[in-house]
C-alpha positions in Angstrom: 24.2 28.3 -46.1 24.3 25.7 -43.5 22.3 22.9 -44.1 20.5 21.9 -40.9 21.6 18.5 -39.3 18.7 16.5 -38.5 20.0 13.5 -37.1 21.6 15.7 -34.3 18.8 17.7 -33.8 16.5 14.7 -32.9 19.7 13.0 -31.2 19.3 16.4 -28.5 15.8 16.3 -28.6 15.2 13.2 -27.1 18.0 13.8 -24.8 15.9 16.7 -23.4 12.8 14.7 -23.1 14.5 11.9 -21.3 15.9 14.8 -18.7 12.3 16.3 -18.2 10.7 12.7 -18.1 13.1 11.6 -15.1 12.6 15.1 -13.6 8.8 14.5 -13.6 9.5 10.7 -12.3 11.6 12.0 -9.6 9.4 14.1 -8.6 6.5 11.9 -8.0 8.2 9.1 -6.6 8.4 10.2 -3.6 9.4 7.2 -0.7 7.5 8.6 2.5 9.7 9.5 5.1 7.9 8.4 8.7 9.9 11.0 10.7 7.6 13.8 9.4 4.2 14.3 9.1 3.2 10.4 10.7 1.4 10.8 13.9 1.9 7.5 16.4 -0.4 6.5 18.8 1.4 3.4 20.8 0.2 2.7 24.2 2.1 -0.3 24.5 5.3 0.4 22.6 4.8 -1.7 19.5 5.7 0.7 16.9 9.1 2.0 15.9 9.8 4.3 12.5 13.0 4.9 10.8 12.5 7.4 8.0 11.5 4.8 5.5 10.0 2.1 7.7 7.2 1.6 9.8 8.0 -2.1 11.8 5.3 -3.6 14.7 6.7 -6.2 16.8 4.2 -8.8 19.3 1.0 -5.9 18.0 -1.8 -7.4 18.3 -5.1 -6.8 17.3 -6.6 -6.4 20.6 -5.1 -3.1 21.3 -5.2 1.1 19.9 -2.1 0.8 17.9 -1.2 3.0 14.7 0.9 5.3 12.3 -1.6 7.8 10.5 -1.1 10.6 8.3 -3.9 13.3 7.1 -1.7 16.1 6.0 -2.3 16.0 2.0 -3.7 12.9 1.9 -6.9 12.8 -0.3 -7.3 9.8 -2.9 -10.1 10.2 -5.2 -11.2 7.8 -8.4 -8.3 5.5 -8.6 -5.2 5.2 -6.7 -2.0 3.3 -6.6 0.2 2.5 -3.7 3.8 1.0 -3.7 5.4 -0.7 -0.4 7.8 -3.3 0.5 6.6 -5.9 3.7 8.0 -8.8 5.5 6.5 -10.9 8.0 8.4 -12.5 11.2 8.2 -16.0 11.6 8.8 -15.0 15.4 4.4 -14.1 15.3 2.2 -16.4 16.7 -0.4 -17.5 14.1 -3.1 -15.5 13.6 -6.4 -15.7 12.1 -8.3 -12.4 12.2 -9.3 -10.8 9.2 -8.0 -7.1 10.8 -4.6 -7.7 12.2 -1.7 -5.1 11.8 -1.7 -3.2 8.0 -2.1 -0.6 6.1 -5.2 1.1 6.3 -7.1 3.9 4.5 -10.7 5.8 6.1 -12.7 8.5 4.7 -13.1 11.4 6.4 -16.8 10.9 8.2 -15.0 7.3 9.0 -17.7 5.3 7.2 -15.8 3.1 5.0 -12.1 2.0 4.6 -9.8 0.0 2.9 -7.1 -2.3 3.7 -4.0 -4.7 3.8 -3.2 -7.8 6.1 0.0 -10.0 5.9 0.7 -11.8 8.9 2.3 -15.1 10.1 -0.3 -17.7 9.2 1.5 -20.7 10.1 5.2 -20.3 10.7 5.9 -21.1 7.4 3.6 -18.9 5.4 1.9 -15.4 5.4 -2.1 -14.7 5.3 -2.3 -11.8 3.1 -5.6 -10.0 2.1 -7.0 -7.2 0.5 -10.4 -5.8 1.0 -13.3 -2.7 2.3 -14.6 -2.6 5.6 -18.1 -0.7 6.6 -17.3 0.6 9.9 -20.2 1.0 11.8 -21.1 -2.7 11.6 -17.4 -4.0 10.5 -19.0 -5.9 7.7 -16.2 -6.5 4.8 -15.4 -6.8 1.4 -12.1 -9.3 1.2 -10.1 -11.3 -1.2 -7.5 -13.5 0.9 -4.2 -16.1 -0.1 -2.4 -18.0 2.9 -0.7 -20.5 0.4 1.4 -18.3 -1.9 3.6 -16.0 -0.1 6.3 -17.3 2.9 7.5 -15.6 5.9 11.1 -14.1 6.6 10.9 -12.9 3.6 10.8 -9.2 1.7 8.0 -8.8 -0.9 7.0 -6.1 -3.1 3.1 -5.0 -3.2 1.3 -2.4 -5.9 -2.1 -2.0 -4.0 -4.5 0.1 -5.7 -8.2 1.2 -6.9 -10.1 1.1 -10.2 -12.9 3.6 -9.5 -14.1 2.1 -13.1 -14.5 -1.4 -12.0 -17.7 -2.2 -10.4 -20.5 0.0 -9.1 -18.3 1.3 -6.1 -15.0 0.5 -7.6 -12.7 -2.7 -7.0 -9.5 -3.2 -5.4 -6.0 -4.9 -6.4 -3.3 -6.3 -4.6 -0.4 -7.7 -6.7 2.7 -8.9 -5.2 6.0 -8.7 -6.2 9.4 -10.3 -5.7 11.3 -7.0 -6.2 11.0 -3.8 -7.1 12.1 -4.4 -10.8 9.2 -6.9 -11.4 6.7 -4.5 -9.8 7.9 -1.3 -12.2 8.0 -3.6 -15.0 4.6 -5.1 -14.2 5.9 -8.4 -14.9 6.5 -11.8 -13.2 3.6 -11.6 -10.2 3.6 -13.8 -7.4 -0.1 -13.2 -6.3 -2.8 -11.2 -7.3 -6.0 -10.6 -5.3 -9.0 -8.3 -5.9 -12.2 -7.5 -4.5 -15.2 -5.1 -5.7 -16.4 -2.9 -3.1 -19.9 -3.5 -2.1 -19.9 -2.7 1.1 -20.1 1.4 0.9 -19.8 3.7 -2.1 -17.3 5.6 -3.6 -15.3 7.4 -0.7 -12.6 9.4 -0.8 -9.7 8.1 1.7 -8.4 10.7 3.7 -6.7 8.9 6.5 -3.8 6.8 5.4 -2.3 4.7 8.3 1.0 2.1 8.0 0.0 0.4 10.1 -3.3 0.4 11.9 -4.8 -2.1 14.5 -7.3 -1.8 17.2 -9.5 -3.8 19.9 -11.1 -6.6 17.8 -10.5 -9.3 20.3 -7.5 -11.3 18.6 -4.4 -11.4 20.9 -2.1 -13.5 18.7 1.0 -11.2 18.5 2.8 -10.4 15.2 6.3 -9.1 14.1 6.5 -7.1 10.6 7.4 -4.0 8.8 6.8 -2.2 6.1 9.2 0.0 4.3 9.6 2.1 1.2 5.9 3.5 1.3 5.2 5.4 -1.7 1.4 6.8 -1.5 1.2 8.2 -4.8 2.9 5.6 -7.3 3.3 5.6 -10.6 4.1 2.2 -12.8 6.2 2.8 -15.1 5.5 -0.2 -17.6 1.5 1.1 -17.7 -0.5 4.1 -18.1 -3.5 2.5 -16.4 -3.2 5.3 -13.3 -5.6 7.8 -13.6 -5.8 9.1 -9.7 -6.2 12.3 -7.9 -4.2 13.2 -5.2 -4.0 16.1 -2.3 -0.3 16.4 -2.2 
């Protein structure tokens, strides 16, 4: 009778779970590719994409200028959102609270949520996190133009605790690579803001980047790359959205 070998058994075990764990990882990291599925509207020929990159170069936000995706897109209770920016030190200085950034909207286009980095002095990049209301543009914003300098790539986990706050709050933590952001560890800057400004809507809209006729002509240069809209941090379990992919 063979006796059963239990150090081996486990030793195969856990090789099987690792396979199926970095199956299900693969899976759902999923980098968005900007070639498919990304609608541009670009009446002055701001935009560019590559698959994984989204730049704008001298958009402003006095102009119709965006990257937008609906297909599948449909974040309810909290969300997370993984992407890589870097801001030109080529921009002029700006200092409008909605300048070229990512940018979610509900479906009825009531309420949205976003992210600004842009060239505040030369030398370093306004970056902010916050809601808008957008019938009377009134906003919800945390906002750092100290921390962060330009000509230089960053790594941001943006995302929404539908638990935090009557209507839910946001986060912005920033990263100086990748490895820091999947480990959670080693932040450069963390904002957050509650939303107070509408309730708890579902985004729908997901646009990298959006601007539009607010009246600020300063011109910036930036891109974002390596846009993953349904991330998952690997270092926490503190991710509980749903998502219409």
């Amino acid at each position: 009778m063979k006796i059963l070998n239990t150090n081996r058994l486990l030793k195969y075990t856990n090789l099987a779970l690792v396979s199926i764990l970095c199956l299900w990882c693969n899976v759902w990291a999923a980098v968005e590719n900007f070639s498919t599925g990304w609608t541009e509207t670009d009446p002055n020929n701001r935009l560019s994409q590559t698959a994984t990159r989204s730049t704008w170069t001298g958009l402003t936000a006095n102009e119709a200028a965006y990257v937008v995706k609906t297909a599948g897109v449909n974040y309810t209770g909290d969300w997370s959102i993984a992407f890589s920016f870097y801001v030109d030190n080529a921009s002029g200085n700006g200092s409008a609270l909605i300048l070229p950034g990512p940018f979610l909207v509900d479906a009825s286009n009531a309420g949205g949520c976003f992210v600004t980095f842009t060239d505040y002095d030369n030398s370093k990049v306004t970056i902010s996190v916050g809601a808008i209301e957008l019938s009377g543009y009134t906003t919800d914003v945390d906002i750092n133009n100290t921390t962060l300098s330009v000509n230089t790539l960053y790594y941001a986990l943006w995302r929404r605790d539908d638990d935090v706050g009557t209507n839910g709050t946001l986060y912005l933590d920033i990263y100086a690579s990748s490895a820091d952001r999947d480990a959670g560890s080693s932040v450069l800057l963390s904002l957050s803001v509650a939303i107070t400004k509408f309730g708890k809507l579902d985004m729908t809209q997901a646009f990298m980047p959006y601007t539009a006729a607010f009246g600020d002509t300063t011109a910036q240069t930036a891109y974002l790359e390596n846009l993953d809209l349904n991330y998952i941090q690997p270092a926490t379990t503190r991710r509980r959205q749903s998502f219409g992919f």
